[in-house]
LUMMARTOR-897987 format. One record per residue (C-alpha): x, y, z; residue in one letter. Coordinates in nm, 4 decimals, decimal comma. Example, Ala and Ser with C-alpha at 12.3 -4.5 7.8 and 13.67 -1.06 7.14 Angstrom:
BEGIN
<r <1,2300; -0,4500; 0,7800>; "a"> <r <1,3670; -0,1060; 0,7140>; "s"> 
This chain:
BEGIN
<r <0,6637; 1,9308; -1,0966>; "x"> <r <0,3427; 2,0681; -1,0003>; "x"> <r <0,1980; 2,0382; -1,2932>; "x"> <r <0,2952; 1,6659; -1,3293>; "x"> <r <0,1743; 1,5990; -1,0206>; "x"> <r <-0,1851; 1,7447; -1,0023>; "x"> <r <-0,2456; 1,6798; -1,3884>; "x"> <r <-0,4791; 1,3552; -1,3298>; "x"> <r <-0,6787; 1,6111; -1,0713>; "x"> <r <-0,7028; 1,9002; -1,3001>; "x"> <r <-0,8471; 1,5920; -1,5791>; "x"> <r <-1,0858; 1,4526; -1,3288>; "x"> <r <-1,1783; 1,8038; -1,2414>; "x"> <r <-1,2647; 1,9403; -1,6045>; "x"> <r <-1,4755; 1,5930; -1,6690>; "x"> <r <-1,6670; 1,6093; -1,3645>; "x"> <r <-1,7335; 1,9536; -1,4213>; "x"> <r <-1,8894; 1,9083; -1,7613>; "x"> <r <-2,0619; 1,5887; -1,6263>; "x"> <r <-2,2554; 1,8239; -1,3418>; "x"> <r <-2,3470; 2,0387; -1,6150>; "x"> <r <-2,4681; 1,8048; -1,8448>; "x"> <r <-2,6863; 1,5982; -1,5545>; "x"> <r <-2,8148; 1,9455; -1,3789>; "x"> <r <-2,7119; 2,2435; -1,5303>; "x"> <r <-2,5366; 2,5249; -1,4243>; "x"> <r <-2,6759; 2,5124; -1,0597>; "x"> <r <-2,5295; 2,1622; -1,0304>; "x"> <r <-2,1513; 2,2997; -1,1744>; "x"> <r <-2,2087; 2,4978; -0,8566>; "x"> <r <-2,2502; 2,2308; -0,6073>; "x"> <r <-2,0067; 2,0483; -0,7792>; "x"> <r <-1,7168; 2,3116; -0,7157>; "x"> <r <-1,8470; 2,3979; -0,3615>; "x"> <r <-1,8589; 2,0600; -0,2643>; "x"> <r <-1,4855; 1,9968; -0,3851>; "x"> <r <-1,3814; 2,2890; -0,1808>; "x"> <r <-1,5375; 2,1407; 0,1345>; "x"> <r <-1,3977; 1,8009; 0,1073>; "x"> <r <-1,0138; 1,9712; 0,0160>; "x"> <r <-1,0445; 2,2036; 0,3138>; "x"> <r <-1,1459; 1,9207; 0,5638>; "x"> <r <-0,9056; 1,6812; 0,4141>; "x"> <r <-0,6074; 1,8549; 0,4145>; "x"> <r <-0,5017; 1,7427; 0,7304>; "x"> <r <-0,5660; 1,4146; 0,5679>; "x"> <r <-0,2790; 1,4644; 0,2846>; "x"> <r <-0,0106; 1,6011; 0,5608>; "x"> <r <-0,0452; 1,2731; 0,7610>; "x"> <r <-0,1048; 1,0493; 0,4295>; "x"> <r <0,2444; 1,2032; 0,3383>; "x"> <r <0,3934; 1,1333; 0,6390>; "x"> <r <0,3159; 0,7537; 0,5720>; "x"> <r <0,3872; 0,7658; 0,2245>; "x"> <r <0,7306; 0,8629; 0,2309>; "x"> <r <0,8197; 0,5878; 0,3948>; "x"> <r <0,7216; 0,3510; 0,0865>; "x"> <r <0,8196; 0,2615; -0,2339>; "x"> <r <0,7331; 0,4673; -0,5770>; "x"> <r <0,5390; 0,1567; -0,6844>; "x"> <r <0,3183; 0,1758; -0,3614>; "x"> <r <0,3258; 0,5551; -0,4083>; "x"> <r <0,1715; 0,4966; -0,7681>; "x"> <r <-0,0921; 0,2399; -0,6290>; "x"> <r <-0,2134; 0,4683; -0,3886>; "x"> <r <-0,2337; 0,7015; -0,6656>; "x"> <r <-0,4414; 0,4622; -0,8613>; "x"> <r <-0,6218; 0,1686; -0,7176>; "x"> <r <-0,6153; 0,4352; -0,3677>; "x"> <r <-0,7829; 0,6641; -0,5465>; "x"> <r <-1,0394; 0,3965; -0,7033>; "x"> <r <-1,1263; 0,3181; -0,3606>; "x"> <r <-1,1605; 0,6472; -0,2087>; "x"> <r <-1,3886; 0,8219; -0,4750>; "x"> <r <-1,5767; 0,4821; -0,5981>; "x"> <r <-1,5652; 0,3636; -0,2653>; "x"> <r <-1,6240; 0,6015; 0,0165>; "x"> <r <-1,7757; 0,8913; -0,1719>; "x"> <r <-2,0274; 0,6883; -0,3805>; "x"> <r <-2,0483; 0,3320; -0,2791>; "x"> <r <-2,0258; 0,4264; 0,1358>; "x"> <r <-2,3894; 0,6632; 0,1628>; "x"> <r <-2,5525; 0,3946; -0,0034>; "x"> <r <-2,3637; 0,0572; 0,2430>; "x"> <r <-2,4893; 0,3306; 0,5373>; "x"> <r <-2,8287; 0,2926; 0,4203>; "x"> <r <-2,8427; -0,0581; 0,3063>; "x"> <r <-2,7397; -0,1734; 0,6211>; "x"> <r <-2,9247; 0,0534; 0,8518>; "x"> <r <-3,2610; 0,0198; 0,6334>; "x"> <r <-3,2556; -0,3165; 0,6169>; "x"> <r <-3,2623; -0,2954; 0,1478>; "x"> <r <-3,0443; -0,4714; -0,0492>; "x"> <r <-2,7694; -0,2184; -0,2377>; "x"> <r <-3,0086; -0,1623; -0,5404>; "x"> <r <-3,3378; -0,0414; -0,3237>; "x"> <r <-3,0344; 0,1937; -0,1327>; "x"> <r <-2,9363; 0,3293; -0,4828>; "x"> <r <-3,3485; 0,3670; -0,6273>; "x"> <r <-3,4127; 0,5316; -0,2898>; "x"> <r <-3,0663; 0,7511; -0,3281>; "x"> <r <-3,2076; 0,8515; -0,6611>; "x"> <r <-3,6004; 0,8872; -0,6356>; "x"> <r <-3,6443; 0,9895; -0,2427>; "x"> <r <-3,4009; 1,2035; -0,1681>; "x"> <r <-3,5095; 1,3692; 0,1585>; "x"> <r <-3,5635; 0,9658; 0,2719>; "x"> <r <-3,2231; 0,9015; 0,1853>; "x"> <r <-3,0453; 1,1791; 0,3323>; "x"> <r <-3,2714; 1,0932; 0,6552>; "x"> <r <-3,1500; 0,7120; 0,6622>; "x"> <r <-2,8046; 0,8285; 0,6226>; "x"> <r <-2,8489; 1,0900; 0,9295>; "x"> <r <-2,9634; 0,8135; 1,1567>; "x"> <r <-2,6608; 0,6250; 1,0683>; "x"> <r <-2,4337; 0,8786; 1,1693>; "x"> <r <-2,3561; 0,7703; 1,5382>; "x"> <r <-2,2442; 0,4243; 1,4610>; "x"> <r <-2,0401; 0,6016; 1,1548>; "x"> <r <-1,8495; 0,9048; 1,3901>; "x"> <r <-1,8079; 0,6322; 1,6578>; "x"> <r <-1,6355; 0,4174; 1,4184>; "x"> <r <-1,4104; 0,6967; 1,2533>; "x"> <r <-1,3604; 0,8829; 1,5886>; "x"> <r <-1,1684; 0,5986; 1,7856>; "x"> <r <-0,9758; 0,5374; 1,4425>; "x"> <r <-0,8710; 0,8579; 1,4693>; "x"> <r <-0,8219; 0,8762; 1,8418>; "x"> <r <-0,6041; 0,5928; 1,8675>; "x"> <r <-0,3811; 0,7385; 1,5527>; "x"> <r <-0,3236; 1,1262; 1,7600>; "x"> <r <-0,2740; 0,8870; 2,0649>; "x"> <r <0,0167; 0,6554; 1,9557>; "x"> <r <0,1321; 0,9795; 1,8335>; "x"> <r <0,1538; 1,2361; 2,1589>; "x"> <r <0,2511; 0,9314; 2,3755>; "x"> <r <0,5758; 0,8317; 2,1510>; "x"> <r <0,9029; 1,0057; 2,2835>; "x"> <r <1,0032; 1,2062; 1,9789>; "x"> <r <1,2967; 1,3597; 1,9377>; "x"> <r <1,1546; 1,6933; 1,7944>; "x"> <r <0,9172; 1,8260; 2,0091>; "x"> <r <0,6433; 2,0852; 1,8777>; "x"> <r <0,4261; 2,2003; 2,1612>; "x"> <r <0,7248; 2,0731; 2,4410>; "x"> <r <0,5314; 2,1637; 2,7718>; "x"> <r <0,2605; 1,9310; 2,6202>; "x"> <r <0,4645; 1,6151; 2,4398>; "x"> <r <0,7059; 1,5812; 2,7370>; "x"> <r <0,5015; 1,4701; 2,9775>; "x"> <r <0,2147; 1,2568; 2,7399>; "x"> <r <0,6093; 1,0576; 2,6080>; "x"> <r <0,6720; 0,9906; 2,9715>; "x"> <r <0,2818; 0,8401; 3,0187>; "x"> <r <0,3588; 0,6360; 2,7327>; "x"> <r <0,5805; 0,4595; 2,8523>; "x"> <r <0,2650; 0,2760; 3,0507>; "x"> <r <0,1684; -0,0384; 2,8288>; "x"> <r <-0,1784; 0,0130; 2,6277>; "x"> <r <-0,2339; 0,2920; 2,7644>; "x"> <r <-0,3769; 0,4804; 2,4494>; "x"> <r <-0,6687; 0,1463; 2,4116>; "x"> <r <-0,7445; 0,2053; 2,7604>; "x"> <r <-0,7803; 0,5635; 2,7165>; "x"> <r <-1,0014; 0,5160; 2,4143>; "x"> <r <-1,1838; 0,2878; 2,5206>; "x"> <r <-1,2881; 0,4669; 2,8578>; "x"> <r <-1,3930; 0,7489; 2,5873>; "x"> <r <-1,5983; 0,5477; 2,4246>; "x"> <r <-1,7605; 0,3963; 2,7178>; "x"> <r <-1,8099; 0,7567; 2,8622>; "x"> <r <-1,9445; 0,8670; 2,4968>; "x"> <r <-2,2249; 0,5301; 2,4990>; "x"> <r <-2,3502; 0,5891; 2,8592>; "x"> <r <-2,3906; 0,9910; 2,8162>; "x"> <r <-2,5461; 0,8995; 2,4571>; "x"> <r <-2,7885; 0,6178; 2,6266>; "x"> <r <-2,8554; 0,8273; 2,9507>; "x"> <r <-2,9758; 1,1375; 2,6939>; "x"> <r <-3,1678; 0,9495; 2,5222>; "x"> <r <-3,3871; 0,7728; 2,8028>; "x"> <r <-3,3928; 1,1243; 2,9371>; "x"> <r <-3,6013; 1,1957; 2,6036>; "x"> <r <-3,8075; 0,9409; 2,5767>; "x"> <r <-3,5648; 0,6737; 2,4377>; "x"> <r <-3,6006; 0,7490; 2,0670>; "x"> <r <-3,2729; 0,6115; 2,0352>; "x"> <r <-3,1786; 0,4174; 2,3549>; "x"> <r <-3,1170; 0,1399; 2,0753>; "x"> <r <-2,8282; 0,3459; 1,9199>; "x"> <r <-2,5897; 0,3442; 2,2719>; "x"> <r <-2,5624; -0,0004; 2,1848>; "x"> <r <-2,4567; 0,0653; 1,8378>; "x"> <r <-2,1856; 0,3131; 1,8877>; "x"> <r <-2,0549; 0,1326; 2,1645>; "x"> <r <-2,0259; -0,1809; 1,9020>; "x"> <r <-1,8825; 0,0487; 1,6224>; "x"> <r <-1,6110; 0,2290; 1,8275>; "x"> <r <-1,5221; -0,1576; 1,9462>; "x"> <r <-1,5015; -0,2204; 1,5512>; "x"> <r <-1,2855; 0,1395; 1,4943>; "x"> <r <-1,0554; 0,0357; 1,7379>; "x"> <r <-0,9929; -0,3217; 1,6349>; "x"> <r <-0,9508; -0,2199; 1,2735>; "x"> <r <-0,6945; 0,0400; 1,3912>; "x"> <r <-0,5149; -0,2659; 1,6095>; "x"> <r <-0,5373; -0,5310; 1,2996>; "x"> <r <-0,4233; -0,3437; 1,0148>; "x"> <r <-0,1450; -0,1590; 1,2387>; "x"> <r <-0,0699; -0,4798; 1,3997>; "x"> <r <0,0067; -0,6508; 1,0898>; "x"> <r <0,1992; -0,3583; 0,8737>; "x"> <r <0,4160; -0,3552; 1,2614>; "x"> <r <0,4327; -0,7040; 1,2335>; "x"> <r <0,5726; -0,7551; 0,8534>; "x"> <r <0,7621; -0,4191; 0,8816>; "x"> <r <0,9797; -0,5683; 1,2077>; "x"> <r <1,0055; -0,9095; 0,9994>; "x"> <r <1,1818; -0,7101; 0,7226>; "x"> <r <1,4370; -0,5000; 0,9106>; "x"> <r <1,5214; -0,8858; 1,0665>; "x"> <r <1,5740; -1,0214; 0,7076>; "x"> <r <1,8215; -0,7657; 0,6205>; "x"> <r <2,0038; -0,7481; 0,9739>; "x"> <r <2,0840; -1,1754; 0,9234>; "x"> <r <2,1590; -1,0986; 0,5515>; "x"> <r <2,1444; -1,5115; 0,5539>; "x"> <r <1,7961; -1,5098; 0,4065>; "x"> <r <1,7197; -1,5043; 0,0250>; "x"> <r <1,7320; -1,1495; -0,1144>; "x"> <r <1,3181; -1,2883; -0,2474>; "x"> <r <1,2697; -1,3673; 0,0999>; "x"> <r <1,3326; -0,9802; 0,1788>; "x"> <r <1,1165; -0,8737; -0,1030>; "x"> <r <0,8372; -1,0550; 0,0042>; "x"> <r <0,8423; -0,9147; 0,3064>; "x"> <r <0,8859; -0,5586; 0,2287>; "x"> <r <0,5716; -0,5846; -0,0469>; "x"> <r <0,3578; -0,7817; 0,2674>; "x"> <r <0,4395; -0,4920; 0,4549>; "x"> <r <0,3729; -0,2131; 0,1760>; "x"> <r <0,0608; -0,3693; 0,0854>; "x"> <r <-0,0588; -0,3404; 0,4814>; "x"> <r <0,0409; -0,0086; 0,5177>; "x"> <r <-0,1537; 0,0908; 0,2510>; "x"> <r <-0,4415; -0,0661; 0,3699>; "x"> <r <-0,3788; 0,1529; 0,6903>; "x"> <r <-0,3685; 0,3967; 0,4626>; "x"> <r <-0,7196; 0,3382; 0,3072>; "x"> <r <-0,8935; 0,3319; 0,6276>; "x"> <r <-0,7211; 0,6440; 0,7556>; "x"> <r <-0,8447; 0,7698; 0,4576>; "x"> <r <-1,2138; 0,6527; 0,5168>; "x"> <r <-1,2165; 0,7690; 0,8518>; "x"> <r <-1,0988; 1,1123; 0,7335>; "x"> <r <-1,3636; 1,1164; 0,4713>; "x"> <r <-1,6508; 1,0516; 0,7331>; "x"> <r <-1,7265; 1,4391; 0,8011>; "x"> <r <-1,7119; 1,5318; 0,4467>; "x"> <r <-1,9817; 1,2804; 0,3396>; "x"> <r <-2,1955; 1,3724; 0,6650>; "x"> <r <-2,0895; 1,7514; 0,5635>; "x"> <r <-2,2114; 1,7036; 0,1964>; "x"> <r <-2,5886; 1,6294; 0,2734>; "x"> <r <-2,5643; 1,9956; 0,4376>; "x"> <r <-2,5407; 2,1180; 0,0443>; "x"> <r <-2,7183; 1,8447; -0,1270>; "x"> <r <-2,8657; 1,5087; -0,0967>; "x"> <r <-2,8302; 1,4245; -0,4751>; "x"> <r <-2,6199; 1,1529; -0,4317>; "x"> <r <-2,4502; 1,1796; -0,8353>; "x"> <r <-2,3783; 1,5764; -0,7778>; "x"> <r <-2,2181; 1,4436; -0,4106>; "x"> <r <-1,9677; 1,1590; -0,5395>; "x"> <r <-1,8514; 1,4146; -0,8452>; "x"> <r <-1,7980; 1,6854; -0,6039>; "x"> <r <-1,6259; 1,4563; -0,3154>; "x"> <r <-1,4310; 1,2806; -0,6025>; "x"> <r <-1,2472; 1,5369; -0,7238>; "x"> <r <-1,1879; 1,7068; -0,4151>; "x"> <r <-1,0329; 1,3488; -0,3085>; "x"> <r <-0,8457; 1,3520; -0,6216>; "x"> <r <-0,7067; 1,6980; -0,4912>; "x"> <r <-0,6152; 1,5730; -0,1402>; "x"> <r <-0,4057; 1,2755; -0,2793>; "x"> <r <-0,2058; 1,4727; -0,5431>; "x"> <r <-0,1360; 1,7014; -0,2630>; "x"> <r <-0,0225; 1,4173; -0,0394>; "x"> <r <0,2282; 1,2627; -0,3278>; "x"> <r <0,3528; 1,6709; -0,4044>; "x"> <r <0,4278; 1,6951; -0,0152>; "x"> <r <0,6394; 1,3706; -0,0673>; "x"> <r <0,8651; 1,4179; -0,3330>; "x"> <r <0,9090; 1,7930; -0,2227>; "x"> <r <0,9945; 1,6782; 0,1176>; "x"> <r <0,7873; 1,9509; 0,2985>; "x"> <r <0,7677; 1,7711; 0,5613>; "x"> <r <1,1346; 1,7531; 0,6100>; "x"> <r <1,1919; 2,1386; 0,5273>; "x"> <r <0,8626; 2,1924; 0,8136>; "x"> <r <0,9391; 1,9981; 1,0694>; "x"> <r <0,6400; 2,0645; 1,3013>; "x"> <r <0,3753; 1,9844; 1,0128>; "x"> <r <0,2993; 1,6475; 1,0654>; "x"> <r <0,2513; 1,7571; 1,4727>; "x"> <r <-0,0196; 1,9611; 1,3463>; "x"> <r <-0,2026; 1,7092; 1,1122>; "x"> <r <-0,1868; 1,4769; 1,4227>; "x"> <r <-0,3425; 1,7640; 1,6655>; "x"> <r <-0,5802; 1,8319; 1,3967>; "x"> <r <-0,6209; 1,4494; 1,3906>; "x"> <r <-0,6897; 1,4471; 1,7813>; "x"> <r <-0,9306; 1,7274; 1,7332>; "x"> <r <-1,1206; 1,5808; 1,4550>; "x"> <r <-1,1643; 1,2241; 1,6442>; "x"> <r <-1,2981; 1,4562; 1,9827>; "x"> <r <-1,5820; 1,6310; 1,7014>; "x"> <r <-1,6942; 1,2817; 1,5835>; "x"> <r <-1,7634; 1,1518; 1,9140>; "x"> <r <-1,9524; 1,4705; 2,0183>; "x"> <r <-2,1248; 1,4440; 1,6933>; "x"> <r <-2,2943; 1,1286; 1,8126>; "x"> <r <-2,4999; 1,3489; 2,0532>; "x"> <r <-2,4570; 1,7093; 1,9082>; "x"> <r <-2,4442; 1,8939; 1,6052>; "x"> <r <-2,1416; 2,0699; 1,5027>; "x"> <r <-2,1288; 2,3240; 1,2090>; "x"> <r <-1,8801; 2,1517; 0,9230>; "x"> <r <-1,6677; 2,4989; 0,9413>; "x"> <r <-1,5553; 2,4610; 1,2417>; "x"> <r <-1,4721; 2,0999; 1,1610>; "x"> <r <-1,2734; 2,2557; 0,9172>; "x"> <r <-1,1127; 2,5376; 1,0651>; "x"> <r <-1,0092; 2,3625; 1,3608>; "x"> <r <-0,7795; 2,1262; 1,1211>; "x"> <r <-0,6696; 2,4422; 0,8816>; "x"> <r <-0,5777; 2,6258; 1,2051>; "x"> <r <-0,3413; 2,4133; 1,3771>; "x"> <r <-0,1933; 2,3106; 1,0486>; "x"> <r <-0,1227; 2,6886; 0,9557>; "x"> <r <0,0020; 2,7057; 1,3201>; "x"> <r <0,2285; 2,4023; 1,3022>; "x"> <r <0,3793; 2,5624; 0,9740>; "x"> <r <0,4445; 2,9201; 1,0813>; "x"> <r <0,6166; 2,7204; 1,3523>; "x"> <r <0,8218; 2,5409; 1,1382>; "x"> <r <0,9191; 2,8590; 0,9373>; "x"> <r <1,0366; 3,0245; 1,3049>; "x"> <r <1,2415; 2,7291; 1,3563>; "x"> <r <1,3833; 2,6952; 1,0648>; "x"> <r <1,5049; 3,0553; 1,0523>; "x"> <r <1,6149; 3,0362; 1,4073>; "x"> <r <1,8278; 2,7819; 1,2805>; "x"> <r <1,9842; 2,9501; 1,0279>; "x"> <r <2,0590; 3,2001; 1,1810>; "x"> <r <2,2392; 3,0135; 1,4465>; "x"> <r <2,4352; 2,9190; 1,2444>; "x"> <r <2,5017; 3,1978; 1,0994>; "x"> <r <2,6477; 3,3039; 1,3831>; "x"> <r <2,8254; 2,9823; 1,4104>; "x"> <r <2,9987; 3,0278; 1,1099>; "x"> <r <3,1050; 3,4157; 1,1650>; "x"> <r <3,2904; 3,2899; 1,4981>; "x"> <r <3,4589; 3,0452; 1,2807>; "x"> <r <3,6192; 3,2545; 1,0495>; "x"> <r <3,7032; 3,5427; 1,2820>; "x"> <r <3,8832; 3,2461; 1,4591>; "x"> <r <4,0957; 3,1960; 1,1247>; "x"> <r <4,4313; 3,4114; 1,1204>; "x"> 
C-alpha cells in the first residue's frame, strides 16, 4: 500500500534528482533534496486538511487531484507562480520574467521579495477564513473543549468569520501604511495593495466555497426527491466534485505561498527551486491520498483539529509577514507542533476508549451466571 501509493513520488524524485545533477552538479543535488525537505515539512499540515476534503470525493476526483492537481501545483505554483509575481509586479511580459529569472538572479529574487505583501495578504485571509469556518462550527468532537465551546456558540452570529477577517485585514493595511509613512513612505503604495489582495483572498475563498456549497446542497436535494433523472444526480455530484477541487487547488496555493517565499532563503535559481518544490509537492499529495484510504483521520480523531490550528497559525504568520520577517522554521515548527500535539491526543483518546470499554465489557460478563 505504501509503496503503491508514493511510487509516482519516489519516480519524480529519482528524475529530478539526476536532472539537478546534470544542470549543476553535485551542489545543486543538494539544494534539490534540502529544498524538498522544506516544502514537505511546511506542507504537511497541507496533506492532513487536503485529506480531510478528499475523503469526501470520489476515486476518480481522488485520481485527478493526483494528476492534473499535481500538474497544477508543481507546473503551476512552484514554477509558473515566481515568475506571474514578477511579471505583474515589474511590469514584463512572462518571457522578460523568465530571461530575468534565468540571467539576474539577485534582480529576480528582489522583484519577487517586493511582491510578497500583496502575496501573504492574499494567502493569509484564504487561510484565515478556512481555521475560522472551522473553530466557529459546533462539532461534535471537541479537541481543545475550553477553546471550541465557546468560538461554536459565537458562530452562531451570521458572517461573523468575514467580519472578523476583514477587520484583520483592515488592522494589518493601516499598521502596514502607518509604518511605512513613519519611514519615509518607501512603500506607503503597498497598504493599498494588500488591502486589495486580502479583498481578492477572501472573495476567492467565498466563490469557490460558495459554489462547491451550492452544487453540494443541490445534490443531497436530487437524491432526497428521488423524482429527478439518476443523470440529473450525476451531473450534479461531478459540478460539485469539480468545485471542490478547485477549493482544493487554491488551498493548495495558499499553502504553498511560504515555501516559495522560503525557497529564495536557499536559492534564487529558479530551475533548482521548481525541482526541489516539485517533488516535495509530489510528497505532500501522496501523503494526502495514503491518509485517505488508511483512514487516519478516522483512527486520530483530533488530527484534522490540528491541521486547522496549524492552518490558523500559518494565516496569523502571513499577515505579520507583510511587515516583519519571520524565520521559515518557525513557520514550520509551529504547523509540525500542533499536528504532533493533535496526534498524541488522538492516541490518549483512543486508548482511553478502549479501555473503557474494556471495563465495559468485564462488567458484562461478570453479570452473566
Amino acid at each position: 500500500m505504501l509503496l503503491k501509493t508514493f511510487r509516482w513520488s519516489f519516480a519524480v524524485t529519482a528524475i529530478g534528482l539526476a536532472l539537478g545533477v546534470w544542470y549543476g552538479g553535485w551542489t545543486a543535488f543538494g539544494v534539490i533534496a534540502i529544498l524538498a525537505v522544506l516544502e514537505i515539512s511546511l506542507s504537511f499540515d497541507n496533506a492532513v486538511v487536503n485529506a480531510g476534503i478528499l475523503k469526501t470525493m470520489s476515486a476518480f476526483w481522488q485520481k485527478i487531484f493526483l494528476t492534473v492537481g499535481v500538474l497544477i501545483a508543481v507546473f503551476g505554483m512552484r514554477l509558473a507562480f515566481p515568475v506571474v509575481i514578477v511579471a505583474v509586479t515589474a511590469r514584463k511580459s512572462p518571457f522578460q520574467a523568465v530571461d530575468l529569472a534565468l540571467t539576474d538572479k539577485d534582480r529576480y529574487e528582489q522583484l519577487v521579495t517586493d511582491a510578497h505583501p500583496a502575496i501573504a495578504a492574499f494567502g493569509g485571509m484564504f487561510l484565515l477564513m478556512i481555521f475560522l469556518d472551522f473553530v466557529f462550527e459546533d462539532r461534535d468532537i471537541k479537541w481543545l473543549g475550553w477553546l471550541e465551546r465557546p468560538l461554536a456558540r459565537l458562530g452562531k452570529v451570521d458572517m461573523l468569520s468575514v467580519c472578523i477577517a476583514l477587520i484583520v485585514l483592515l488592522i494589518t493595511s493601516m499598521t502596514f501604511a502607518t509604518h511605512a509613512h513613519q519611514h519615509g513612505g518607501a512603500h506607503a503604495d503597498k497598504a493599498q495593495t494588500v488591502l486589495v489582495s486580502g479583498i481578492a483572498g477572501l472573495i476567492t475563498y467565498l466563490v469557490v466555497g460558495g459554489l462547491s456549497g451550492f452544487f453540494e446542497n443541490r445534490l443531497e436535494a436530487e437524491e432526497e426527491r428521488e423524482q429527478e433523472s439518476s443523470r440529473s444526480a450525476v451531473v450534479l455530484a461531478g459540478q460539485a466534485a469539480f468545485f471542490m477541487f478547485l477549493y482544493l487547488e487554491v488551498l493548495d496555493a495558499s499553502f504553498s505561498f511560504d515555501g516559495v517565499i522560503g525557497a529564495f532563503a536557499i536559492t534564487n535559481d529558479i530551475v533548482l527551486m521548481a525541482l526541489g518544490l516539485g517533488i516535495g509537492a509530489m510528497y505532500v499529495r501522496s501523503l494526502t491520498v495514503y491518509l485517505v484510504r488508511q483512514g487516519t483521520l478516522d483512527d486520530y480523531v483530533y488530527l484534522e483539529h490540528g491541521a486547522h490550528y496549524a492552518i490558523g497559525a500559518l494565516a496569523v504568520i502571513l499577515m505579520v509577514t507583510i511587515q516583519y520577517q519571520i524565520n521559515e522554521v518557525v513557520t514550520g515548527l509551529v504547523g509540525v507542533v500542533l499536528i504532533g500535539w493533535s496526534f498524541w491526543s488522538s492516541v490518549r483518546r483512543n486508548r482511553a476508549v478502549a479501555e473503557a470499554d474494556g471495563v465495559v465489557g468485564a462488567a458484562d460478563e461478570a453479570k452473566v451466571p
